[in-house]
Rosetta silent file (secondary structure, phi, psi, omega in degrees, C-alpha in Angstrom):
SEQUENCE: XXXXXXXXXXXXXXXXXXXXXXXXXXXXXXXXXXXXXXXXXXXXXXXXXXXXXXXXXXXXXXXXXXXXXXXXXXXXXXXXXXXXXXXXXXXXXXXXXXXXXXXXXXXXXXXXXXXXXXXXXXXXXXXXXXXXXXXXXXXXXXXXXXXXXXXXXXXXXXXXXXXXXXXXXXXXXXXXXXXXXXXXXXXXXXXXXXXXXXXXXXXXXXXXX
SCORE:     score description
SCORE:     0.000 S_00000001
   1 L     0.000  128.970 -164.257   53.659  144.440  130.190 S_00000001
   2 L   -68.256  151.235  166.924   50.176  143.085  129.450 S_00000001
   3 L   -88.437  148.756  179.139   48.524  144.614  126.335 S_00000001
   4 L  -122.709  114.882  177.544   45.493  146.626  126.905 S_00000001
   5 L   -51.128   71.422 -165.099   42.728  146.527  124.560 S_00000001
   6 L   -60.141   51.046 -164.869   41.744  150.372  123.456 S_00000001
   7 L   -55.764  149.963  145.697   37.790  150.061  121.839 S_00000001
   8 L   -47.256  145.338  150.290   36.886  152.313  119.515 S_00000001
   9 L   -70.164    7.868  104.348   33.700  154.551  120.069 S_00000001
  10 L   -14.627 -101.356  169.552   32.255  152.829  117.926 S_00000001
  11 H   -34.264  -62.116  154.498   32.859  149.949  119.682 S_00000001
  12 H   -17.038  -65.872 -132.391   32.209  151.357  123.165 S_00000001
  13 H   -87.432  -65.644  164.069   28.914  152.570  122.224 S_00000001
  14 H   -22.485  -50.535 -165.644   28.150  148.443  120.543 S_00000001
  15 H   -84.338  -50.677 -169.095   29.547  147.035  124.360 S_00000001
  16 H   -44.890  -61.107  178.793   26.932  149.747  125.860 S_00000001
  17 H   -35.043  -67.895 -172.443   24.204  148.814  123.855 S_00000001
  18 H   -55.720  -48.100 -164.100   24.891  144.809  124.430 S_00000001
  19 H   -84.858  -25.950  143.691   25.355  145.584  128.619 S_00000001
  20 H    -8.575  -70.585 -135.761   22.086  147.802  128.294 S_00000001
  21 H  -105.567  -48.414  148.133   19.870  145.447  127.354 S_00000001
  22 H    13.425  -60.927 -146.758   22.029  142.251  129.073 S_00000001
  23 H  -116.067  -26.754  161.066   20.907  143.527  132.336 S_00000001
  24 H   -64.322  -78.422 -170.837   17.446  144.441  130.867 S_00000001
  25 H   -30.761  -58.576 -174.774   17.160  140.603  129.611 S_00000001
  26 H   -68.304  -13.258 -173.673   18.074  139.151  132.620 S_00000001
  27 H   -68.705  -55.929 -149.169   15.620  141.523  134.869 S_00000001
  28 H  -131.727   -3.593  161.764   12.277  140.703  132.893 S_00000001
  29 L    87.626  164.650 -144.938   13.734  138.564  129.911 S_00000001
  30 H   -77.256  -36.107  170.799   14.102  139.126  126.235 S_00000001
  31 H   -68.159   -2.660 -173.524   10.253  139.511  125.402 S_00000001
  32 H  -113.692   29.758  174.145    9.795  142.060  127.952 S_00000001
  33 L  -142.980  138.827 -171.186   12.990  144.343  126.445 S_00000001
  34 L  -113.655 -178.967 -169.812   12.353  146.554  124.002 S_00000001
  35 H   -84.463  -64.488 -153.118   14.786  148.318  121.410 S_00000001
  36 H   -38.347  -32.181 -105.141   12.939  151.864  121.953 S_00000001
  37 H  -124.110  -74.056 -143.875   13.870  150.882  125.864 S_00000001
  38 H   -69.385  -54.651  175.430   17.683  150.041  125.193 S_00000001
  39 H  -110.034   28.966  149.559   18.648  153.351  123.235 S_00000001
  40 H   -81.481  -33.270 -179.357   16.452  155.452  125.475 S_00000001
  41 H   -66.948  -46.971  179.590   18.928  154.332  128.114 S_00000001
  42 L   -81.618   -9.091  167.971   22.072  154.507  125.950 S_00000001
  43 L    82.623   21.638 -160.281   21.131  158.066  124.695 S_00000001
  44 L  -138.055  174.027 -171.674   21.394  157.263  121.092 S_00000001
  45 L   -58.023  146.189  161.923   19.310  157.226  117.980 S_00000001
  46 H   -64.915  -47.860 -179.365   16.940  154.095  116.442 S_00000001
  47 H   -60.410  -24.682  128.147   19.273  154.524  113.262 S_00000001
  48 H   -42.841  -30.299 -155.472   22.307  154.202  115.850 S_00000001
  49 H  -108.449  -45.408 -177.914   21.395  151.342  117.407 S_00000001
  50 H   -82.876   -7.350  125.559   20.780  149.442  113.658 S_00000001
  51 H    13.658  -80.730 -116.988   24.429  151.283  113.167 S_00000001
  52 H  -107.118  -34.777  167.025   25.604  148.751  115.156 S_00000001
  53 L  -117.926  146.758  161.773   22.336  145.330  114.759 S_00000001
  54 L   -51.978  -59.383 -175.699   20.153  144.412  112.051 S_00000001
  55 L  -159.260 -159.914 -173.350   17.316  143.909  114.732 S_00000001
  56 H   -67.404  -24.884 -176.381   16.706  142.411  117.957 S_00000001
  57 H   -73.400  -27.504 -175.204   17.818  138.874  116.915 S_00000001
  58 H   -41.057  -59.956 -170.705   21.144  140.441  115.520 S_00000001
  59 H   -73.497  -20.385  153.658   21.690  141.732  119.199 S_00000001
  60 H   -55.132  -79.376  155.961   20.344  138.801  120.934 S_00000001
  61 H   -10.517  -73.583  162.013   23.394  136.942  118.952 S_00000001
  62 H   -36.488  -68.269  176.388   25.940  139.389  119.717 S_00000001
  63 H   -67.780  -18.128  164.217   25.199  138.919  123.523 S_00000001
  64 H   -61.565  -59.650 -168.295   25.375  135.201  123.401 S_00000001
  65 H   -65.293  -31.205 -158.376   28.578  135.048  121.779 S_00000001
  66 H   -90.180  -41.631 -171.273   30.165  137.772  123.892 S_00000001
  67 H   -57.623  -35.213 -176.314   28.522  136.062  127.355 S_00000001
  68 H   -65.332  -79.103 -115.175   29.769  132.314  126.433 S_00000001
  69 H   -91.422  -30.012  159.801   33.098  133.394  125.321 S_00000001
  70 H   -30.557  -73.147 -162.483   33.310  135.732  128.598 S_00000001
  71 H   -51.705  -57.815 -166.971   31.853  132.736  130.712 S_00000001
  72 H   -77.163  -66.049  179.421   34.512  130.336  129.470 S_00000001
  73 H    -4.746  -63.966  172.419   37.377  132.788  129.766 S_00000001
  74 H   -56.324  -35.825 -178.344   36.848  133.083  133.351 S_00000001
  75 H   -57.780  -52.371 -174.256   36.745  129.317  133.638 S_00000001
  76 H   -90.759    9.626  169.708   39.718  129.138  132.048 S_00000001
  77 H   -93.373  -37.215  162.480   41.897  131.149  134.102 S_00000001
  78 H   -56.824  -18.662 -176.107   40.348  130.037  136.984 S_00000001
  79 H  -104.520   -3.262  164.629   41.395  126.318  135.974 S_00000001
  80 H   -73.863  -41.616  170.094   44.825  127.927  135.217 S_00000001
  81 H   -42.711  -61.352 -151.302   44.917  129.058  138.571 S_00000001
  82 H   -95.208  -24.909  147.763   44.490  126.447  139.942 S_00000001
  83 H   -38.986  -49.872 -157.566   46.823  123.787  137.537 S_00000001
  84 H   -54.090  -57.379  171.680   49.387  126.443  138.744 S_00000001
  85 H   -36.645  -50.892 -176.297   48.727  125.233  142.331 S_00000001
  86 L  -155.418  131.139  176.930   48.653  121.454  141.854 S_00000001
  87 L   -71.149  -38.749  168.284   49.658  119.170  139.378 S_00000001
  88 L   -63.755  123.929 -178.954   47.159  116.371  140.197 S_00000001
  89 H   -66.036  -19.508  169.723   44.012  116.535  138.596 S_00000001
  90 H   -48.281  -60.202 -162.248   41.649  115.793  141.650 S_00000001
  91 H   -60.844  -21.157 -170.366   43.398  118.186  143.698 S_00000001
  92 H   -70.357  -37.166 -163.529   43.559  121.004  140.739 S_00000001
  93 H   -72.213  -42.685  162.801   39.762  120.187  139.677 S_00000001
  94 H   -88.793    1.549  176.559   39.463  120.888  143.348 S_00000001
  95 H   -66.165  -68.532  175.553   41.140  123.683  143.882 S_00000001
  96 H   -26.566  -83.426 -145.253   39.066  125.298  140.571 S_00000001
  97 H   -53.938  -33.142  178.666   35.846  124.801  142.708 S_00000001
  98 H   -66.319  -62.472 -166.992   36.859  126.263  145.823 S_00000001
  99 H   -59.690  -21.235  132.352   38.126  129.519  143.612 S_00000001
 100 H   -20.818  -74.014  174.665   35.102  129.035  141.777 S_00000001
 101 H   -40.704  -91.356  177.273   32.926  129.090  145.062 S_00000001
 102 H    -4.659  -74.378 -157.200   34.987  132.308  146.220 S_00000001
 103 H   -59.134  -30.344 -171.439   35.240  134.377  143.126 S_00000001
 104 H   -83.308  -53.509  169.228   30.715  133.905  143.254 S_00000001
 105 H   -69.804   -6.719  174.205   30.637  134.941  146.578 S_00000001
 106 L   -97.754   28.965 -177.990   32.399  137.717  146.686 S_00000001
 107 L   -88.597  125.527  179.253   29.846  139.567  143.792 S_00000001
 108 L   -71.182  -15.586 -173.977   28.486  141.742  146.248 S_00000001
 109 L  -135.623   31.790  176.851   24.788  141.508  145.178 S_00000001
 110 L    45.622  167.442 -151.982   25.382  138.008  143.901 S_00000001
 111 L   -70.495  142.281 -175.407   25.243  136.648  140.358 S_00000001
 112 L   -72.836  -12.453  176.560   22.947  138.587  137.750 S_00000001
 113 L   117.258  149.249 -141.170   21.887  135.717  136.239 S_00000001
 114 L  -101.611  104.280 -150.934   22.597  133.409  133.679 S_00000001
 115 H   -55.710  -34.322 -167.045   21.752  134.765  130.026 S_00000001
 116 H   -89.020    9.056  145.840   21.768  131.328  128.290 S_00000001
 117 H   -76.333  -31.521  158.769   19.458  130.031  130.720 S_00000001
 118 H   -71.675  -18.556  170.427   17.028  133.020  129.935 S_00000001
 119 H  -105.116   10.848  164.079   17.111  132.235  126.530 S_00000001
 120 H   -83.861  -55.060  179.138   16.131  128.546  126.670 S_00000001
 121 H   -78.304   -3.480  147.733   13.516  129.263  128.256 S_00000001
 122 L  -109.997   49.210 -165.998   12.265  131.607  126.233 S_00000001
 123 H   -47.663  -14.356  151.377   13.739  129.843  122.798 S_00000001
 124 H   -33.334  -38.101 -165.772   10.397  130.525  120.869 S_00000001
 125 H   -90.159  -21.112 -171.332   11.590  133.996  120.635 S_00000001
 126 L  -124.771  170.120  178.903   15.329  133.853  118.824 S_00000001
 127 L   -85.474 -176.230 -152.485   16.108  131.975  115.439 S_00000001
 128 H   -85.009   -3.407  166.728   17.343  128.907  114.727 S_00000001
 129 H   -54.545  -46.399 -157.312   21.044  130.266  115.006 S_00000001
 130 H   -94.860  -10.519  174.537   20.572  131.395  118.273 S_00000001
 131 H   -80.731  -58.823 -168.887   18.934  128.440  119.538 S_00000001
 132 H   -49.483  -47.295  130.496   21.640  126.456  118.389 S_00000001
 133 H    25.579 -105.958 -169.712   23.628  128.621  120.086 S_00000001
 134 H   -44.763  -34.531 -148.591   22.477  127.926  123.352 S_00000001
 135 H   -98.272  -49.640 -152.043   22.634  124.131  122.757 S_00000001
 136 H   -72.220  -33.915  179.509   26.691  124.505  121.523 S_00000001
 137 H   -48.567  -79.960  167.754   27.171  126.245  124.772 S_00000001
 138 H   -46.210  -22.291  160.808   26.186  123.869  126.922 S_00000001
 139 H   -72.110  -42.400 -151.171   28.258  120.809  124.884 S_00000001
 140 H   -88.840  -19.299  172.239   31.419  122.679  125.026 S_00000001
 141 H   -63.318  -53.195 -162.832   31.056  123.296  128.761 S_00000001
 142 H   -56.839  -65.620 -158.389   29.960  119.365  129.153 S_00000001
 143 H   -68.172  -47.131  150.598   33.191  118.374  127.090 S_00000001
 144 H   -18.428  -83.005  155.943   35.308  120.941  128.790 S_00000001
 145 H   -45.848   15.168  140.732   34.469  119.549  132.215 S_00000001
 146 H  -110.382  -23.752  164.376   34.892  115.912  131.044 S_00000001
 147 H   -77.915  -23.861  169.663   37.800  116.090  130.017 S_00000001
 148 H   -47.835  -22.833 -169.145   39.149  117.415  133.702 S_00000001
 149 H  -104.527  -41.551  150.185   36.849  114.509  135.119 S_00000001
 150 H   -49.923  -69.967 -169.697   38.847  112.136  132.455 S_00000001
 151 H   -25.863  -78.418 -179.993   41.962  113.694  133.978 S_00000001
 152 L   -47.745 -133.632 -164.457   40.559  112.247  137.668 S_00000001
 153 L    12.216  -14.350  158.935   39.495  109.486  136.535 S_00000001
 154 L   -63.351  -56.182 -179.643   42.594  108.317  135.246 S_00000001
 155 L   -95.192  -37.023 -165.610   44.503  108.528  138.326 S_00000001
 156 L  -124.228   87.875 -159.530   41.627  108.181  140.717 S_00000001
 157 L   -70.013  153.985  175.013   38.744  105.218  139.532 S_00000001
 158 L   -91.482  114.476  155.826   35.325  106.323  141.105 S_00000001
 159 L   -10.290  -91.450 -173.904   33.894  104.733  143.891 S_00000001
 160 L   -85.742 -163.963 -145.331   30.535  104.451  143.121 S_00000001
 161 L  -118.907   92.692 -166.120   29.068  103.793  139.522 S_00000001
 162 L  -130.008  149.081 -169.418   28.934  107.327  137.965 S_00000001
 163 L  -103.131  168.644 -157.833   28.609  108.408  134.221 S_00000001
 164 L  -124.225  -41.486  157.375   31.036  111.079  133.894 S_00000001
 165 H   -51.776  -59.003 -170.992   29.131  112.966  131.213 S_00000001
 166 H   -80.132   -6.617 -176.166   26.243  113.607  133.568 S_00000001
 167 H   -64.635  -45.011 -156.048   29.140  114.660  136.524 S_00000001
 168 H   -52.580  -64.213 -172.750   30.266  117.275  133.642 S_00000001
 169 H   -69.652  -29.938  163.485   26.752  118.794  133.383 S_00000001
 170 H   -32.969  -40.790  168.458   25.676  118.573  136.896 S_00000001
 171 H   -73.232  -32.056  154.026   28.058  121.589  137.272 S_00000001
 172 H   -67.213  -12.672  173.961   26.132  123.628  134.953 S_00000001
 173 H   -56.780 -100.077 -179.980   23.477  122.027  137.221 S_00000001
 174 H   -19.869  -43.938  179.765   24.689  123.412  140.119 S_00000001
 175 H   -68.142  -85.347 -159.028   25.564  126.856  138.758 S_00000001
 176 H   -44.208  -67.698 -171.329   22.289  127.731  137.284 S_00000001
 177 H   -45.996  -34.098  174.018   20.068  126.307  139.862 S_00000001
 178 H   -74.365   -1.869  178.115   22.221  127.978  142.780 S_00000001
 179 H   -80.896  -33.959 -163.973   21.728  131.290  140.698 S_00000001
 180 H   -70.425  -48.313  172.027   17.780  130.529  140.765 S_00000001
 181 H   -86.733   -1.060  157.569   17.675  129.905  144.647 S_00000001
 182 H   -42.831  -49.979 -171.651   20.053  132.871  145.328 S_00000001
 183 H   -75.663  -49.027  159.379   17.497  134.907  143.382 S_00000001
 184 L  -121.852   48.264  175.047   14.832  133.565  144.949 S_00000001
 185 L  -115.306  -23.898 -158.125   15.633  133.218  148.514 S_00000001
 186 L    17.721   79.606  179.220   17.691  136.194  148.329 S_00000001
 187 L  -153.366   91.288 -164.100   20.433  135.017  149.406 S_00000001
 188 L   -44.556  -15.373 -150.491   23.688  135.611  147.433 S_00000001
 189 L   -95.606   -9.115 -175.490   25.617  133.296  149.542 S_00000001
 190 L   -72.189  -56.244 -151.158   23.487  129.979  148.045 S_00000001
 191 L   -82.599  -31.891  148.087   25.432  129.503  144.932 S_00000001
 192 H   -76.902   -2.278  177.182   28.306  129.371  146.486 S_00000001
 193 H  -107.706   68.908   84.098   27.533  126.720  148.908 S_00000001
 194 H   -58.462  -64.301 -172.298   26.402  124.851  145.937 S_00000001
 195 H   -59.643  -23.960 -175.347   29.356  124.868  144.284 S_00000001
 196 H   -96.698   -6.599  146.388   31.057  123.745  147.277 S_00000001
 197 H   -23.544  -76.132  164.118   28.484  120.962  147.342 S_00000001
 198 H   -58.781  -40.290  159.151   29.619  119.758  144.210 S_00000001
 199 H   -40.817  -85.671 -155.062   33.107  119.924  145.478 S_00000001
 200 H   -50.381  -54.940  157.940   32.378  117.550  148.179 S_00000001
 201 H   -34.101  -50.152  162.443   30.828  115.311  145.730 S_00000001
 202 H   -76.871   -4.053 -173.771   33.704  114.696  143.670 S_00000001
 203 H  -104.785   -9.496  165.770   35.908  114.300  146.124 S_00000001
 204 H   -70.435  -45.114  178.847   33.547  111.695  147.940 S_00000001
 205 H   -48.889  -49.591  170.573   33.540  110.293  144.528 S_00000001
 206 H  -107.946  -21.257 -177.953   37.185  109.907  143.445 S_00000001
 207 H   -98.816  -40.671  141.756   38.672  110.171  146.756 S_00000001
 208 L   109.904 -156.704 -160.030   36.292  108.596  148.840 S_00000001
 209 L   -75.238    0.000    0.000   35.131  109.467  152.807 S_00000001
């Protein structure tokens, strides 16, 4: 029987706070969210809310760390999934993409948007933790997604002349930018036929037509 995680209220109140202004951030972005905004919504105190952050960068922090470590969770179950499926790494890496593709289209109002892309662009605004942050994110996804592209690569030499490092990030490519024309196209259904883009690219790649 799986264990089930019980938060405190405490705790509760700390995940409110964090999905509060999360959803705030991603609307109109972190200079355009206020504290005063964040525990008018959550129904709690100024002296509650530094309870639980120092200030805004404290909570800016907080939500980084919980969205990456989210973000790769899902990744990795989804690449569990799909190892389960097929032992070969092309076919597993493709299998991940299709359930990848899937799992984005079926968010009924399509993805809210990608926090550590809101805070690069506005990285003027958080410290130099939080910046760093953002940057650590993005290597451990690239090296995550090279080694699965090592995996292929192994078994399956690439066609054409391809750095395998820029394959890795292209999928963080793909992801953001299909959230961006999703958003502004409005049309939830883009990011997954991105992702299934990039499918067809690696498998034109390692597999060939």
């Amino acid at each position: 029987m799986a264990n089930v995680q019980v938060l405190s209220k405490g705790e509760q109140t700390r995940e409110r706070l964090m999905d509060i202004a999360q959803d705030a951030v991603l609307n109109k972005g972190f200079a355009g969210t206020s504290i005063d905004e964040i525990i008018a919504e959550a129904g709690i105190t100024k002296s509650g809310f530094f309870y639980h952050f120092r200030d805004k960068n404290d909570l800016a922090k907080a939500m980084l760390q919980r969205y990456l470590d989210n973000e790769w969770k899902v990744f990795e179950q989804l690449f569990q999934q799909a190892d389960e499926l097929s032992e070969d790494p092309l076919h597993s890496f493709l299998i991940f993409l299709k359930l990848f593709a899937d799992m984005m289209g079926d968010l009924p109002n399509g993805h809210p948007g990608c926090l550590v892309a809101s805070y690069v662009y506005q990285d003027f605004l958080f410290s130099r933790d939080v910046r760093n942050m953002t940057t650590e994110g993005h290597q451990i996804w690239r090296t995550r997604f090279r080694e699965r592209l090592d995996r292929i690569a192994e078994r399956y030499p690439a066609k054409i002349d391809v750095n395998l490092d820029d394959m890795a990030d292209m999928l963080s490519s793909v992801a953001d930018g299909g959230i961006i024309l999703s958003k502004s196209l409005h049309d939830p259904s883009i990011l997954p036929k991105q992702i299934l883009q990039y499918r067809a690219y690696v498998k034109l790649v390692f597999a060939g037509a």
